[in-house]
C-alpha positions as CSV (number, residue, x, y, z in Angstrom):
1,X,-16.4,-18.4,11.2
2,X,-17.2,-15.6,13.3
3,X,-15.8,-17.2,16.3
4,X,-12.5,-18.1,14.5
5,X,-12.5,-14.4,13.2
6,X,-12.8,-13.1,16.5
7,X,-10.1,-15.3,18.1
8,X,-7.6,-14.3,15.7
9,X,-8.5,-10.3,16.0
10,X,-7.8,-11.4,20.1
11,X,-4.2,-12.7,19.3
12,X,-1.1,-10.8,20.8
13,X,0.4,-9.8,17.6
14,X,-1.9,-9.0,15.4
15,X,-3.8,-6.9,18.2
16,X,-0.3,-5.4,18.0
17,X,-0.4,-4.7,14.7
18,X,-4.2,-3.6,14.3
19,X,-3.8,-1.0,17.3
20,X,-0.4,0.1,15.5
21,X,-1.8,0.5,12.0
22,X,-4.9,2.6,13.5
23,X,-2.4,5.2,15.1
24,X,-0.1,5.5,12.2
25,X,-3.5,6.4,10.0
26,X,-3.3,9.8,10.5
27,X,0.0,10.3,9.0
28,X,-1.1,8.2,6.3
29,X,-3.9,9.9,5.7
30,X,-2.0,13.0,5.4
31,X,0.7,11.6,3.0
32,X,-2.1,10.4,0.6
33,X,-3.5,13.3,0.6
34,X,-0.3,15.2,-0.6
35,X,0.7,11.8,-3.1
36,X,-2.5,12.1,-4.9
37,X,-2.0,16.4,-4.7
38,X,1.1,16.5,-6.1
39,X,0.2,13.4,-8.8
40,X,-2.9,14.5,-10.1
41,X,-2.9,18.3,-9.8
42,X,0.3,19.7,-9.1
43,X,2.5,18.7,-12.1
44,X,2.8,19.2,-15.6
45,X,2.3,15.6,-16.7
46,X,-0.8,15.1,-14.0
47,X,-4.7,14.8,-15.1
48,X,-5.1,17.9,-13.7
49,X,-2.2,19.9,-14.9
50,X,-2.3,18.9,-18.8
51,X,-6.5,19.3,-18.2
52,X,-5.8,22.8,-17.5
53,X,-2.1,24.1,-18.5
54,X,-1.0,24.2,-15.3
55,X,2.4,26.0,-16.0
56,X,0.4,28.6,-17.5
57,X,-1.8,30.0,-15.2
58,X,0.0,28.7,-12.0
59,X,4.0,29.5,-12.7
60,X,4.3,28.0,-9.0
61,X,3.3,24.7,-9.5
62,X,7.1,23.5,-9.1
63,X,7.4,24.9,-5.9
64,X,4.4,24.1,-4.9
65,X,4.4,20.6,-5.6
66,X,8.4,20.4,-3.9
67,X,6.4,21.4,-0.8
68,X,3.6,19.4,-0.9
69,X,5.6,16.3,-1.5
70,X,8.5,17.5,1.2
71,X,5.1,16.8,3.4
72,X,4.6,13.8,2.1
73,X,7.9,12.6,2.9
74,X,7.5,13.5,6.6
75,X,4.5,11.2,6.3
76,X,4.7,8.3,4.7
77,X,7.9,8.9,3.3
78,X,9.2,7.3,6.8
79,X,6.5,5.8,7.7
80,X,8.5,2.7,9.0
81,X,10.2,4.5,11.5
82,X,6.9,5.5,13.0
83,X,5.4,2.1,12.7
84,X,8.4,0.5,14.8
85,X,8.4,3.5,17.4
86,X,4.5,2.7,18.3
87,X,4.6,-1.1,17.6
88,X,7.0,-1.1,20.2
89,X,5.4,1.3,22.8
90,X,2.1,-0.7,22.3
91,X,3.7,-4.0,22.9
92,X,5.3,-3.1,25.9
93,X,2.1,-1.8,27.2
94,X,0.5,-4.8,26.6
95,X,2.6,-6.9,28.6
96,X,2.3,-4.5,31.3
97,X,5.6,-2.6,31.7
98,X,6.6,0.6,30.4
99,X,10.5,1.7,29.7
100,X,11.4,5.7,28.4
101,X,13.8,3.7,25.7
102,X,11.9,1.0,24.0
103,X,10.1,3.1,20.9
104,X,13.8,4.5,20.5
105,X,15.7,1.3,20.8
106,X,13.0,0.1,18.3
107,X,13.5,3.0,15.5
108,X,17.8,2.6,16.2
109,X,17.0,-1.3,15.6
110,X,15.0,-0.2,12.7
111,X,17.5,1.8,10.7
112,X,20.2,-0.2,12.1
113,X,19.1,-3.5,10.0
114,X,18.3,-1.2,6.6
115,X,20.6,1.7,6.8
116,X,23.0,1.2,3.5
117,X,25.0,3.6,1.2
118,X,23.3,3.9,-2.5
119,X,26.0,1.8,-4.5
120,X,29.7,4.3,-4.5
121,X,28.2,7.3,-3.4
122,X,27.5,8.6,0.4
123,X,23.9,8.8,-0.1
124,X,21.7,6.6,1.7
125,X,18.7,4.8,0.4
126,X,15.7,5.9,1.8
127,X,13.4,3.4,0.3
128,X,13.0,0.9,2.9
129,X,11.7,3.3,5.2
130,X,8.4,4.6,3.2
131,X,5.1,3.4,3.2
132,X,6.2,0.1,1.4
133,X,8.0,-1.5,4.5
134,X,5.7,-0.1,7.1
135,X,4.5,-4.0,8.0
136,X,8.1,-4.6,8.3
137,X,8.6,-1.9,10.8
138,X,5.5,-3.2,12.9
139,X,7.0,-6.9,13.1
140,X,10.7,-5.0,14.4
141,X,8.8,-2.7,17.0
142,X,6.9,-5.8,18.0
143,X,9.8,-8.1,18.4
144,X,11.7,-4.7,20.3
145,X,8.9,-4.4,22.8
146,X,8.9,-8.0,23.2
147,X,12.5,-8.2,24.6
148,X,11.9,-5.4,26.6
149,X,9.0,-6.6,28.1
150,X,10.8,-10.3,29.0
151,X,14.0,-9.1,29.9
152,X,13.9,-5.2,31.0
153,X,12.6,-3.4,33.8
154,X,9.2,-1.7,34.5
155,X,9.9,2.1,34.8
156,X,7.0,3.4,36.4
157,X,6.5,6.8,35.8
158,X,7.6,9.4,38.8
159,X,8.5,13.0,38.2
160,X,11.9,12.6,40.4
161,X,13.4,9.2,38.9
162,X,16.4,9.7,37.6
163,X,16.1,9.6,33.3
164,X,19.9,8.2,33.5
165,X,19.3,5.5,35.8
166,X,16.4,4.4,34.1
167,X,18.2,3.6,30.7
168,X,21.1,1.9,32.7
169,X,18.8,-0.6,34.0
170,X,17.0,-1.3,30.6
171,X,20.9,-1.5,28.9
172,X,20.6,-5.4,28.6
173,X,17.9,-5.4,26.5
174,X,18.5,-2.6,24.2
175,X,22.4,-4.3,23.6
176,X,20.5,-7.5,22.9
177,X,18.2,-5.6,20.3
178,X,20.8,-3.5,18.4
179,X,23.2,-7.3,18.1
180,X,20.3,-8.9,16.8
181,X,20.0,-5.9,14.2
182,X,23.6,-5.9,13.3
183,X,23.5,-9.3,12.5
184,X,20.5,-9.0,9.9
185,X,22.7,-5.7,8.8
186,X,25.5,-7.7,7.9
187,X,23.6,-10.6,6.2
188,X,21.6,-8.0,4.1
189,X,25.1,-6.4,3.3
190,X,26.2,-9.5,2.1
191,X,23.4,-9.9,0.0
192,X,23.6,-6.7,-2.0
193,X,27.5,-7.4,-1.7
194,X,27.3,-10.3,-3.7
195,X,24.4,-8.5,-6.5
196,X,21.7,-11.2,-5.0
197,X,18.7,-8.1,-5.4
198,X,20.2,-7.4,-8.7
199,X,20.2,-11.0,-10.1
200,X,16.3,-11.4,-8.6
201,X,15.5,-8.1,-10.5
202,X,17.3,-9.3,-14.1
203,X,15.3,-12.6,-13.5
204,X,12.1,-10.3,-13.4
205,X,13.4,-8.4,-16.2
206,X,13.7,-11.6,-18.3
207,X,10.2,-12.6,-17.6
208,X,8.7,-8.9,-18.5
209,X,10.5,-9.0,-21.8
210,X,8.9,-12.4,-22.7
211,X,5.5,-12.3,-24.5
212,X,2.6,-12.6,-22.1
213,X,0.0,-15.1,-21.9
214,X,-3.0,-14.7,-20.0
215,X,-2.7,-17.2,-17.7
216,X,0.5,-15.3,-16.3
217,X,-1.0,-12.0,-16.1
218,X,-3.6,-13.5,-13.9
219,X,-1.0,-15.3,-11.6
220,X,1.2,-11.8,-11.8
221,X,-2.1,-9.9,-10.6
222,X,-2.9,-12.7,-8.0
223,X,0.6,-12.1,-6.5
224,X,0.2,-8.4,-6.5
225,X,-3.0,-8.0,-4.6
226,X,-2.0,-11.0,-2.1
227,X,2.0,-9.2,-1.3
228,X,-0.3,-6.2,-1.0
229,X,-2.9,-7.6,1.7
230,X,0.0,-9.1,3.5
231,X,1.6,-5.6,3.7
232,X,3.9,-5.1,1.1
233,X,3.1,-3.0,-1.3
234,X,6.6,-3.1,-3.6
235,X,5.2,-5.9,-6.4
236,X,2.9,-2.6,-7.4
237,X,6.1,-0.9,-9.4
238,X,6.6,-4.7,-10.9
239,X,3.0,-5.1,-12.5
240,X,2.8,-1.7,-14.0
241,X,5.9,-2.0,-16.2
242,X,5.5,-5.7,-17.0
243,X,5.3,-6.9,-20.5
244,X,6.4,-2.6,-21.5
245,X,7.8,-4.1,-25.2
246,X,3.8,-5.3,-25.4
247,X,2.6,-2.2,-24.6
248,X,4.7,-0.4,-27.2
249,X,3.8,-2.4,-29.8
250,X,0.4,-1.8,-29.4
251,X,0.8,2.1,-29.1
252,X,2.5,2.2,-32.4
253,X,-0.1,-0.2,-34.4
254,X,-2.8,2.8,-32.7
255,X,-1.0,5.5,-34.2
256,X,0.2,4.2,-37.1
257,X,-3.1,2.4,-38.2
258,X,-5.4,5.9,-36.6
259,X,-7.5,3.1,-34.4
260,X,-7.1,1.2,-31.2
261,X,-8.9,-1.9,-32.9
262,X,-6.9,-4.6,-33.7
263,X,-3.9,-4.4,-31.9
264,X,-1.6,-7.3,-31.5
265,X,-1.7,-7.6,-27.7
266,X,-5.2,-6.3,-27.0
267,X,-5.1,-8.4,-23.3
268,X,-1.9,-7.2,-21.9
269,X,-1.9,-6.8,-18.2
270,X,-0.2,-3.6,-17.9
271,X,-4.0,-2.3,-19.8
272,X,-5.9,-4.8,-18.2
273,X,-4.8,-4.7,-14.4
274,X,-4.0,-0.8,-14.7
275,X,-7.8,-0.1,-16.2
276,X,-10.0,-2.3,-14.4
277,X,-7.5,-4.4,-11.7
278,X,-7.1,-1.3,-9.9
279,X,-9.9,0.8,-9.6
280,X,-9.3,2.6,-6.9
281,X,-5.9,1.3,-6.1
282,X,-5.2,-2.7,-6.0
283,X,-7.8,-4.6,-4.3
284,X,-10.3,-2.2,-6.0
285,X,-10.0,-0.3,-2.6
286,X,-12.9,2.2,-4.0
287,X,-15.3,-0.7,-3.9
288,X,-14.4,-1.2,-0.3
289,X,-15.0,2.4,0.8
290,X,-18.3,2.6,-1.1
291,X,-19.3,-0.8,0.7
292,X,-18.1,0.7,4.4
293,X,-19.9,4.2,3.7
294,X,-23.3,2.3,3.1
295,X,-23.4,-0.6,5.4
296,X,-20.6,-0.9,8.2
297,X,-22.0,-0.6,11.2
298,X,-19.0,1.1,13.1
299,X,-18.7,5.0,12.8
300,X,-14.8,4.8,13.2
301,X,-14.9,2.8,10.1
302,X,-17.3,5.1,8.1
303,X,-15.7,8.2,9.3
304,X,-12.2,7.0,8.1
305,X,-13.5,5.5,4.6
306,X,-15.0,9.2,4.2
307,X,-11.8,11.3,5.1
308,X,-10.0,8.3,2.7
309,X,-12.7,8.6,-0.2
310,X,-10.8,11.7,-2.2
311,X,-7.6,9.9,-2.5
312,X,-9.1,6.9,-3.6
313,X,-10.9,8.0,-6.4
314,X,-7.8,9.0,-7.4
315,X,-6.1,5.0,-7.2
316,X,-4.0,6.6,-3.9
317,X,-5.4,4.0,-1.4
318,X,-3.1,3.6,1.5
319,X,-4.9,5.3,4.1
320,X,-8.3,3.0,4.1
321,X,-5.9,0.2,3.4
322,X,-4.0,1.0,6.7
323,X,-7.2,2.5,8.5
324,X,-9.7,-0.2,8.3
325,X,-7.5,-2.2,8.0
326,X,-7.1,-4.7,5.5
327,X,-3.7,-5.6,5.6
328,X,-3.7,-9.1,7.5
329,X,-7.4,-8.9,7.6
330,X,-8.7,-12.2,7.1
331,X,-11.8,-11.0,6.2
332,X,-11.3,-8.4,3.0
333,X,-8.6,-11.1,2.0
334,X,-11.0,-12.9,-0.2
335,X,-12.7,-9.1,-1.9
336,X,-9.4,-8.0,-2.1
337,X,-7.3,-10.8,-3.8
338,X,-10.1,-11.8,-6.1
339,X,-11.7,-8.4,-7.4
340,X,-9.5,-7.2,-9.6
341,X,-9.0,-10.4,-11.6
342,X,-13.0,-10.4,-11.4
343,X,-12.3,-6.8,-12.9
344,X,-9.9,-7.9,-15.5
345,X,-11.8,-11.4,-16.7
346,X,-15.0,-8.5,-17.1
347,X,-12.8,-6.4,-19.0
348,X,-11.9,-9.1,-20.9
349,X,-14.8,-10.2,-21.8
350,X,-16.0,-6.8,-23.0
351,X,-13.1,-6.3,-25.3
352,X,-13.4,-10.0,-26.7
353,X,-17.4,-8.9,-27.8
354,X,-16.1,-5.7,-28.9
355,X,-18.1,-3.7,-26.9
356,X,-15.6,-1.3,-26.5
357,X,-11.8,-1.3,-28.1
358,X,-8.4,-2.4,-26.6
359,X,-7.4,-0.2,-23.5
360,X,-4.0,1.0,-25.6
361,X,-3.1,4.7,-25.2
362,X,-1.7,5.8,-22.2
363,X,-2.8,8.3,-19.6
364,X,-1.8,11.5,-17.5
365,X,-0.1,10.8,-13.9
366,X,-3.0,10.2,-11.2
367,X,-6.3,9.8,-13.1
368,X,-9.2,8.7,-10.9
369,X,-9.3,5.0,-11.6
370,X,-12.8,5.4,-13.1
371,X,-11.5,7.5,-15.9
372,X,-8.6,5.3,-16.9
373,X,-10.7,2.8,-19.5
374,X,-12.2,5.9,-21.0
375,X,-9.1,7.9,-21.6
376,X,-7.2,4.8,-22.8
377,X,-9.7,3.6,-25.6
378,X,-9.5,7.5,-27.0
379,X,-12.8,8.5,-25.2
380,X,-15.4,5.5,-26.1
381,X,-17.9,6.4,-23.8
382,X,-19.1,2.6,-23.8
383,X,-16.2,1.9,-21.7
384,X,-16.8,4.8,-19.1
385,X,-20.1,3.3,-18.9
386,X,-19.3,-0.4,-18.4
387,X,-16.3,0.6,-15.9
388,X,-19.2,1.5,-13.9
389,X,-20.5,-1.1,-13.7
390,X,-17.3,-3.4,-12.6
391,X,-17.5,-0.6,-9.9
392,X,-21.0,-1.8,-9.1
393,X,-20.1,-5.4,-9.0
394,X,-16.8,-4.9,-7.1
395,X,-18.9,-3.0,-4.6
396,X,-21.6,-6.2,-4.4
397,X,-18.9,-8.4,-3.9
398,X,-17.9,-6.4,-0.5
399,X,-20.5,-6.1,0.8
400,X,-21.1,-9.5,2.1
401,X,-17.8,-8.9,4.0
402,X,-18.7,-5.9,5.0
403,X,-21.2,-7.1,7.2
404,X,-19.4,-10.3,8.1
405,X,-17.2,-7.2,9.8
406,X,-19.5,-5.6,11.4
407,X,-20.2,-9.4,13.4
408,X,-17.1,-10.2,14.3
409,X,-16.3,-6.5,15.6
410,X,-19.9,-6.9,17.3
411,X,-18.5,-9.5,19.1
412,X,-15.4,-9.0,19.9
413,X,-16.6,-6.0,22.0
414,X,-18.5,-8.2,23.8
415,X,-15.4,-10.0,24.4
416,X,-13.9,-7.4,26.2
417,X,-16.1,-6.4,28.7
């Protein structure tokens, strides 16, 4: 297993994308750290801000918060772009060539094949160039560099060379690249011309309004941790306001009755993924940076679950996520699929014995993941206590992985000398 581990780590592209997702971890890092900022302290409806009255004591916390976040824009707010820029850098390198142009043509390519007006207005939709499609801007820088690197010329770098010249010799390949992102433009086009995204998303619709069984929250959960290991973390906004009539209905039999016992839908997966799915962010990414803390072997890996640990405990996982990493990781895909329905067959369990009641009453914006079962039962302490020890477990289940990591980067070290 190791072996196969370490021959897949050796492969072109997803060197590509390893090297790519390490270098763009700074700016994640920085944008988590404002995300879970401006989530959990900053406004009025945080954990923080209703904890303490924010508005009262700090009348800034509007403007404050606008600032914050206008960082977190610059960060992962476009974090795409900066994914294609080094993706395609990188992959020229590897092949051996260098060109002034490529990270550019790749970032023109880029917003080329997404750039679209938000429906009758002159605004454009920023969306597809956040944190979300980041994977998808490493695949466009690689294919970028690649065409560069087959079909363009090495500009070696000399202080007199001409900056002119060396773009008009490169002109093939940058005409080949922005055609081949015109013609994906104009077959996206079509498809929001004809309403394709909005038929998928009233299909989607028709399911969340149906009544849930348990079976489909599993599968829905499955599919949301999986999109997310491959990359794409869009299926999160679909999972959390799944099955919303359900989660009504239970709210108002709380109030109405004075009790969270006995609710109609006491195993809805909004409560059960969103309580004990997700502690730490999906994949149970806490778990993971407990796990690397205490037994990887590689400082670059402790050092970044450390500076990722704060933002975590608050469910705001994409640094670790894009650090370590795990996306296209073969070996966190197992931990990360599988722990949070782990989590939520636990949870499940506990509410079935009635050790604790129903996770029903909802929460204040960016509550450390740990909190979320206590705060949703109205304070039962039981459940603080047993989401601690899902934490525990989750953490056990890493850490086999953990050290099957620390092998395979042992020896593909080795590799390379």
């Amino acid at each position: 297993m190791v072996d196969l581990l370490v021959r897949y780590k050796q492969l072109t592209f997803i060197k590509i994308l390893q090297q790519t997702m390490v270098s763009i971890f700074p700016f994640a890092l920085i944008g988590t750290y404002c995300w879970a900022l401006v989530n959990s302290f900053l406004s009025t409806n945080s954990f923080f801000g209703r904890l303490t009255n924010i508005a009262k004591w700090f009348p800034a916390h509007n403007f404050a918060g606008a600032i914050v976040n206008d960082i977190s824009l610059a960060t992962t707010g476009v974090l795409a772009l900066y994914a294609a820029f080094i993706s395609a850098e990188l992959t020229m390198r590897h092949y051996g060539k260098n060109s002034s142009i490529v990270g550019i043509a790749s970032v023109a390519s880029y917003i080329l094949i997404f750039i679209h007006t938000i429906r009758n207005t002159q605004q454009y939709e920023m969306n597809y160039y956040n944190a979300t499609w980041f994977i998808v801007g490493i695949v466009v820088g690689y294919f970028v560099g690649w065409i560069f690197a087959k079909l363009g010329h090495n500009i070696p770098e000399v202080k007199d060379r001409d900056l002119v010249k060396t773009i008009i010799i490169n002109i093939k390949p940058l005409l080949i690249v922005l055609a081949g992102a015109l013609i994906i433009h104009l077959g996206f086009a079509t498809y929001r011309q004809y309403q394709m995204d909005r038929i998928i998303a009233q299909s989607v619709s028709t399911v969340a309004n149906q009544h849930s069984s348990y079976g489909l929250s599993i599968l829905i959960s499955l599919i949301t941790t999986f999109t997310m290991w491959l990359g794409y973390a869009g299926t999160l906004n679909f999972s959390s306001n799944i099955f919303g009539n359900e989660s009504i209905a239970n709210l108002s039999y709380a109030l109405s009755h004075k009790t969270p016992w006995n609710i109609p839908y006491p195993y809805t997966l909004q409560a059960l993924f969103n309580g004990f799915g997700g502690i730490g962010g999906v994949g149970a990414t806490l778990a993971l940076v407990i796990a690397l803390i205490l037994f990887s072997n590689k400082r670059q890996k402790r050092e970044i679950a450390v500076t990722s640990a704060a933002p975590v405990f608050f469910n705001v996982n994409l640094a670790p996520v894009v650090g370590i990493p795990t996306i296209l990781n073969p070996i966190y895909v197992i931990p990360f699929v599988l722990s949070p329905i782990v989590n939520m067959l636990l949870g499940s369990v506990a509410i079935l014995l009635k050790m604790f009641p129903p996770l029903v009453y909802p929460v204040p914006d960016g509550i450390p993941g740990i909190l979320g079962p206590l705060m949703e039962t109205g304070g039962n302490i039981v459940a603080l206590i047993y989401t601690i020890f899902i934490l525990i477990v989750d953490v056990m289940i890493y850490i086999p992985f953990v050290k099957l990591d620390n092998k395979v980067a042992k020896k593909y070290e080795e590799s390379l000398k």
